[in-house]
Every structure is written in structure tokens, then in C-alpha cells.
Backbone as JSON, one array per atom type, in Angstrom:
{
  "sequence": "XXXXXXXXXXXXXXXXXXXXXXXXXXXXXXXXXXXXXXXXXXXXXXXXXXXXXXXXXXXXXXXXXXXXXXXXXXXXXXXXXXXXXXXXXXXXXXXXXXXXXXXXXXXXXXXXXXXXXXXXXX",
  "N": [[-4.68, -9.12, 4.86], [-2.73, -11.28, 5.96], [-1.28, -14.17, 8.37], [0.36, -13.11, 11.2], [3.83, -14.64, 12.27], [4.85, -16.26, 15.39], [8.06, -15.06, 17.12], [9.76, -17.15, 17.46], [8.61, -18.79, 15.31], [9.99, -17.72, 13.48], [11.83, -17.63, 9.93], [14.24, -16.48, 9.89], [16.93, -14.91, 11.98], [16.37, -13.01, 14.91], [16.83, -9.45, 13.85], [17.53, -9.53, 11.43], [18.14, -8.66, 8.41], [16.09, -8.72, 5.14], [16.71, -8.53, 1.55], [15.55, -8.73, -1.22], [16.2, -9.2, -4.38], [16.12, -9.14, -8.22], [15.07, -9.91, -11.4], [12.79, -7.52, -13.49], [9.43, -8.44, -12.37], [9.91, -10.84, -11.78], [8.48, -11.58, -9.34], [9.33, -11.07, -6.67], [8.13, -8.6, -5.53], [5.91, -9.74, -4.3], [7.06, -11.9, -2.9], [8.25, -9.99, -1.34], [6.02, -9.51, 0.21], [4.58, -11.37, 1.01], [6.83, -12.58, 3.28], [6.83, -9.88, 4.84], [4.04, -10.51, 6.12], [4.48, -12.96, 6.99], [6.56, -12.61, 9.05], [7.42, -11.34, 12.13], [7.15, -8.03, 13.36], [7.44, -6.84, 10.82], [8.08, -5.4, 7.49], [6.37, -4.82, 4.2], [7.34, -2.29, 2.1], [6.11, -1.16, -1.03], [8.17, 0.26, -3.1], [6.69, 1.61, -5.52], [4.57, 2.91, -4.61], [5.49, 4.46, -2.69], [6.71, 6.65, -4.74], [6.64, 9.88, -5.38], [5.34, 10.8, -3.64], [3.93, 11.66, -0.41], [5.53, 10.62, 2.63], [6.63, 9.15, 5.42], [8.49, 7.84, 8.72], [8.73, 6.38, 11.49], [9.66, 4.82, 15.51], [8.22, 3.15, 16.64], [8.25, 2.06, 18.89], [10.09, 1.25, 22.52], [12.23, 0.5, 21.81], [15.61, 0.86, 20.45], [15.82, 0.89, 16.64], [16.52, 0.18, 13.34], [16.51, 0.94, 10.14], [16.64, 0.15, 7.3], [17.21, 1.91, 4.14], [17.16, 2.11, 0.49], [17.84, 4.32, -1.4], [17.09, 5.82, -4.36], [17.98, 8.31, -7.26], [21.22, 8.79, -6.22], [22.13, 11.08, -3.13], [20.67, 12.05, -2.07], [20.64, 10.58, 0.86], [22.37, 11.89, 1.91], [21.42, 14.32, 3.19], [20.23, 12.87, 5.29], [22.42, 11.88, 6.51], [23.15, 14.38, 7.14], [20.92, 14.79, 8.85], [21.33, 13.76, 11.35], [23.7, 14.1, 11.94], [25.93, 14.89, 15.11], [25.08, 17.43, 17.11], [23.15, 18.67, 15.12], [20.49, 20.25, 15.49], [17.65, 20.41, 14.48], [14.19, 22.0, 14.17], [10.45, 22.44, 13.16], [10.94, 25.57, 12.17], [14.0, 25.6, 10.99], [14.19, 23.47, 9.7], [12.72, 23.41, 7.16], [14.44, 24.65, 5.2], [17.01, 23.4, 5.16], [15.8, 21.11, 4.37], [15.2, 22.01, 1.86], [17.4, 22.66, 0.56], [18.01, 19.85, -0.61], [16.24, 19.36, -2.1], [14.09, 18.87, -1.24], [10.62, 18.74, 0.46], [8.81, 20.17, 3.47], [5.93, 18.92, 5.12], [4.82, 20.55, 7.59], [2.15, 20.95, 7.89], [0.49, 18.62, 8.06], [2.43, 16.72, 9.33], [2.66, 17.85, 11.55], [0.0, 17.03, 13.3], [0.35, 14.25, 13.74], [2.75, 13.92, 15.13], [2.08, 14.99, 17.02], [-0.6, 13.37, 18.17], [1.2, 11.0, 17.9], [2.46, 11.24, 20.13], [5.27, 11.74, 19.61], [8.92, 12.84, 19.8], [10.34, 15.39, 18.49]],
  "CA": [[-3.43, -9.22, 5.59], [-1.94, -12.48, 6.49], [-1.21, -14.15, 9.39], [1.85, -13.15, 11.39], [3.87, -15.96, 13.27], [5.73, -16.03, 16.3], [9.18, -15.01, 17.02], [10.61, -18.64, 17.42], [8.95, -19.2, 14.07], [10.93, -16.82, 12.13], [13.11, -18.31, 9.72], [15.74, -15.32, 10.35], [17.27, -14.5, 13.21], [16.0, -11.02, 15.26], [17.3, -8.25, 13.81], [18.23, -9.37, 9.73], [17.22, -7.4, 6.93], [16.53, -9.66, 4.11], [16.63, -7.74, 0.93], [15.02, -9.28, -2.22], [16.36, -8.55, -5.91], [16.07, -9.92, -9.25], [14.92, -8.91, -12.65], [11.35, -6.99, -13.45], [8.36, -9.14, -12.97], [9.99, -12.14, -11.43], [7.88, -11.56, -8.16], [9.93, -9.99, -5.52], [6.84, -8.0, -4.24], [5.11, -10.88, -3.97], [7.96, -12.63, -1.94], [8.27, -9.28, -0.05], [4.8, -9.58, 0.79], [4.21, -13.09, 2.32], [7.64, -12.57, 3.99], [6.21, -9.47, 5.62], [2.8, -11.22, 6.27], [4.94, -14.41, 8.03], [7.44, -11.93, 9.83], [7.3, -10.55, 13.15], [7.71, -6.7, 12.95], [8.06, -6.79, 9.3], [6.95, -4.63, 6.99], [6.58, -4.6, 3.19], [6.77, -1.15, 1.64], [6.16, -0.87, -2.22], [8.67, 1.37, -3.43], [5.58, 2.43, -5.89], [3.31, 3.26, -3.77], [6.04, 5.87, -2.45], [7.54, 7.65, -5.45], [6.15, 11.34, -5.55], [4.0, 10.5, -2.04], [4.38, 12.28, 0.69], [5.92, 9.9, 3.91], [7.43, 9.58, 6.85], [8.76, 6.42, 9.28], [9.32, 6.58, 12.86], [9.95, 3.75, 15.41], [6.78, 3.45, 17.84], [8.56, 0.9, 20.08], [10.8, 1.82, 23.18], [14.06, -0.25, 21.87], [16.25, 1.02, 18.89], [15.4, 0.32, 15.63], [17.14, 0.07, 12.43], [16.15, 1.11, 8.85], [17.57, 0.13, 5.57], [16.95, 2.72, 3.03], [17.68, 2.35, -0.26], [18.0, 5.5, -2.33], [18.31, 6.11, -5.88], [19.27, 8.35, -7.34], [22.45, 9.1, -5.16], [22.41, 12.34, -2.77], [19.23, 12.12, -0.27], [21.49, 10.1, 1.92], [23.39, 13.37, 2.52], [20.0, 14.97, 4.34], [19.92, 11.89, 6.83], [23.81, 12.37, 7.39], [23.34, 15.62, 7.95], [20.29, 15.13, 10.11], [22.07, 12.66, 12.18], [24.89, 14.78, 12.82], [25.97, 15.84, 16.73], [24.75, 19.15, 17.48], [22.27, 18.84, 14.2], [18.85, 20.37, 16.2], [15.98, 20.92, 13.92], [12.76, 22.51, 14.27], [9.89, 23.37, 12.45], [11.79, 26.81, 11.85], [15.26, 25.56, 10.5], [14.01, 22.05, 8.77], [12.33, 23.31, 5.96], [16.04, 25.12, 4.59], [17.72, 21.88, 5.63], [15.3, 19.64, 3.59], [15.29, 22.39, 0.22], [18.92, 22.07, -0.15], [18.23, 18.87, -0.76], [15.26, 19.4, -3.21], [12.4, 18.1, -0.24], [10.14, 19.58, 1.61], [8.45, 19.26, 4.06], [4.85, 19.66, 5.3], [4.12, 19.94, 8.7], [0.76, 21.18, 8.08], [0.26, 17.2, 7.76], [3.01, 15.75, 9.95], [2.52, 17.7, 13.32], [-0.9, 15.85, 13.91], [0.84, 13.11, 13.39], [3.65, 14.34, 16.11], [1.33, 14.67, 18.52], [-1.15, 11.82, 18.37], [1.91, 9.55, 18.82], [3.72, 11.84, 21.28], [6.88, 11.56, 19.14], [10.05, 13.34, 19.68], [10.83, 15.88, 17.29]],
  "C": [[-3.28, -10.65, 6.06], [-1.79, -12.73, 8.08], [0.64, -14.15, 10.25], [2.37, -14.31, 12.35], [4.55, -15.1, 14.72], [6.6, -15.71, 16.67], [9.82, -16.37, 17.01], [10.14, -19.5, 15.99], [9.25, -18.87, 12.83], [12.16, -17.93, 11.75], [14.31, -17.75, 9.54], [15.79, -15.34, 11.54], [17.24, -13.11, 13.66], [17.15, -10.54, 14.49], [17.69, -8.27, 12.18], [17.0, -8.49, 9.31], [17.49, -8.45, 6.04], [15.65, -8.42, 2.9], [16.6, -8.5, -0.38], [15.25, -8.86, -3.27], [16.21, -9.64, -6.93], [15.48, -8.75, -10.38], [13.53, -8.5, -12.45], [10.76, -8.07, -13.9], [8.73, -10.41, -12.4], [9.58, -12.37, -10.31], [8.24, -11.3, -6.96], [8.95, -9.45, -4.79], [6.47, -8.93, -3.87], [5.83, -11.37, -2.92], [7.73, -12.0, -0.77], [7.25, -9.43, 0.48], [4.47, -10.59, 1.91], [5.41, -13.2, 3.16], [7.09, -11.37, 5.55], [5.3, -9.86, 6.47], [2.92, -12.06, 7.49], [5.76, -14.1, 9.39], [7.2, -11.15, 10.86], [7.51, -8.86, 12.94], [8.59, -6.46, 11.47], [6.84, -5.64, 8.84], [7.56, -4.62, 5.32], [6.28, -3.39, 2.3], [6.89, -1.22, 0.14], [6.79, 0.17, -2.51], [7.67, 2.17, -5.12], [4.91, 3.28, -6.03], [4.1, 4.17, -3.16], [6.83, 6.68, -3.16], [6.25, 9.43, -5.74], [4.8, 11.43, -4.48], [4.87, 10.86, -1.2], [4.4, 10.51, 1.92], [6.57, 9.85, 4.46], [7.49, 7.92, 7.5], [9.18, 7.09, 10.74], [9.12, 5.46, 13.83], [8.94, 4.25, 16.86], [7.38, 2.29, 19.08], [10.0, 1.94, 21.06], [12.41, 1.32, 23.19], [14.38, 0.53, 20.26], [15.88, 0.92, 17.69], [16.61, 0.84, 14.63], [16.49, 0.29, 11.29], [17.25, 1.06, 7.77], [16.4, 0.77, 4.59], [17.25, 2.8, 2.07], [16.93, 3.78, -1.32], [18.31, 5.8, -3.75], [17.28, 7.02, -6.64], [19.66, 8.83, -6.31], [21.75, 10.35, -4.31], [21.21, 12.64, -1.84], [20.11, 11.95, 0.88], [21.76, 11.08, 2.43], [22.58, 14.01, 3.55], [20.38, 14.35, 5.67], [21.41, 11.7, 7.31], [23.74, 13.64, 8.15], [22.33, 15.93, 9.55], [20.54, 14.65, 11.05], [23.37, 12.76, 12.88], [25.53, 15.47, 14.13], [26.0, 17.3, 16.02], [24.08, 19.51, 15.88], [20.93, 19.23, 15.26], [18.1, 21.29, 15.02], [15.2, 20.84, 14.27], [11.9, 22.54, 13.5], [10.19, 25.11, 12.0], [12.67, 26.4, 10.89], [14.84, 23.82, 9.19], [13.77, 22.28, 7.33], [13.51, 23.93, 5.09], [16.69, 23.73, 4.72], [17.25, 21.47, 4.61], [15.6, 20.41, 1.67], [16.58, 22.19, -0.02], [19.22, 21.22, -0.3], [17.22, 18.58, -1.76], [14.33, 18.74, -2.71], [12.0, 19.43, 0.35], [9.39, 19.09, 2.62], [6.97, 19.93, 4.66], [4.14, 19.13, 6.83], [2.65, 20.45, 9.4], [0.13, 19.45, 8.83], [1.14, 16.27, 9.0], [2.97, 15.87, 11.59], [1.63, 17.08, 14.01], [-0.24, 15.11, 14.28], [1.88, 12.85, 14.84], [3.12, 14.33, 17.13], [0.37, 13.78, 19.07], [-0.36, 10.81, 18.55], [3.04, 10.04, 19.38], [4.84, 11.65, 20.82], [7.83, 12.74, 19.54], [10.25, 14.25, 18.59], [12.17, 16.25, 16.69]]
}
């Protein structure tokens, strides 16, 4: 792991999303990487390393946060509209219908640890 800097020596300003494209092989991870590495509360996820892997994201700090998600193909999105919707309350009861009509599931054999070692919100 790298070393991370400071906030005053980010060369963004709090709060961007910088989002890296180009063709296959022209080093993008790589970029994303040492950007992560250099970046305050950065993080570089290999979209890889999460196709047919179970995961999850949640924001361990007490201010807002923001996620850019890209999706493809189309029609996940729809889940996180729907879960995001006033007067949407899921449970462990009602989630796992929620997530199949969307062709997920979900396993909270695995995620309630998880729920309760970092006192999250459900």
C-alpha cells in the first residue's frame, strides 16, 4: 500500500470523483491505483475482483458520503432507486424478495456479522 498524503496535498478538490477511461490495457488500474494510494479517502476498487463476488459498501464516517456506481448491464440501478425510495423499509424479512426481482440475493448469513461489528444501521 502506498503512502497517503494530506488533504491540502490533493490535487482535486474535497469531494470530486475522478473517473478514469480509455481503451483495454492502456493502464487505468494502474492510474486508479496510485491515485487511490496518493488520495485522501480514496479507494480503488477493481471492477474484477467484484464480478460474481459477493459485496457490500457502507460509509463508516459520521458525514454523508457519496458513491458513484457504475453499472452495466442496465437495470440494477432500479434496486437502489427502489431502495432509496420514502417509505422503502427493509428488513431481513422483506429484502431478500426486493433483491430477487432484481436477480440478487442476498446473504445475511455473512453480512449480519458484519452489521453488528460496525454497529451499522440497517
Amino acid at each position: 500500500m502506498g503512502k497517503t498524503s494530506d488533504a491540502a496535498d490533493a490535487p482535486f478538490p474535497a469531494g470530486s470523483v475522478v473517473l478514469i477511461t480509455g481503451i483495454m490495457g492502456a493502464g487505468k488500474s494502474n492510474v486508479a491505483q496510485l491515485l487511490a494510494e496518493r488520495l485522501p479517502k480514496a479507494a480503488h476498487i477493481s471492477s474484477s475482483s467484484l464480478a460474481g463476488s459477493w459485496h457490500t459498501f457502507w460509509n463508516p464516517g459520521d458525514s454523508p458520503t457519496r458513491i458513484l456506481e457504475i453499472i452495466s448491464p442496465a437495470g440494477l440501478e432500479d434496486l437502489f432507486r427502489e431502495l432509496g425510495a420514502p417509505g422503502g423499509e427493509y428488513d431481513p424479512s422483506t429484502l431478500p424478495a426486493l433483491a430477487a426481482r432484481y436477480g440478487c440475493k442476498v446473504d445475511f448469513e455473512r453480512t449480519l456479522p458484519i452489521v453488528e461489528r460496525h454497529s451499522l444501521k440497517f
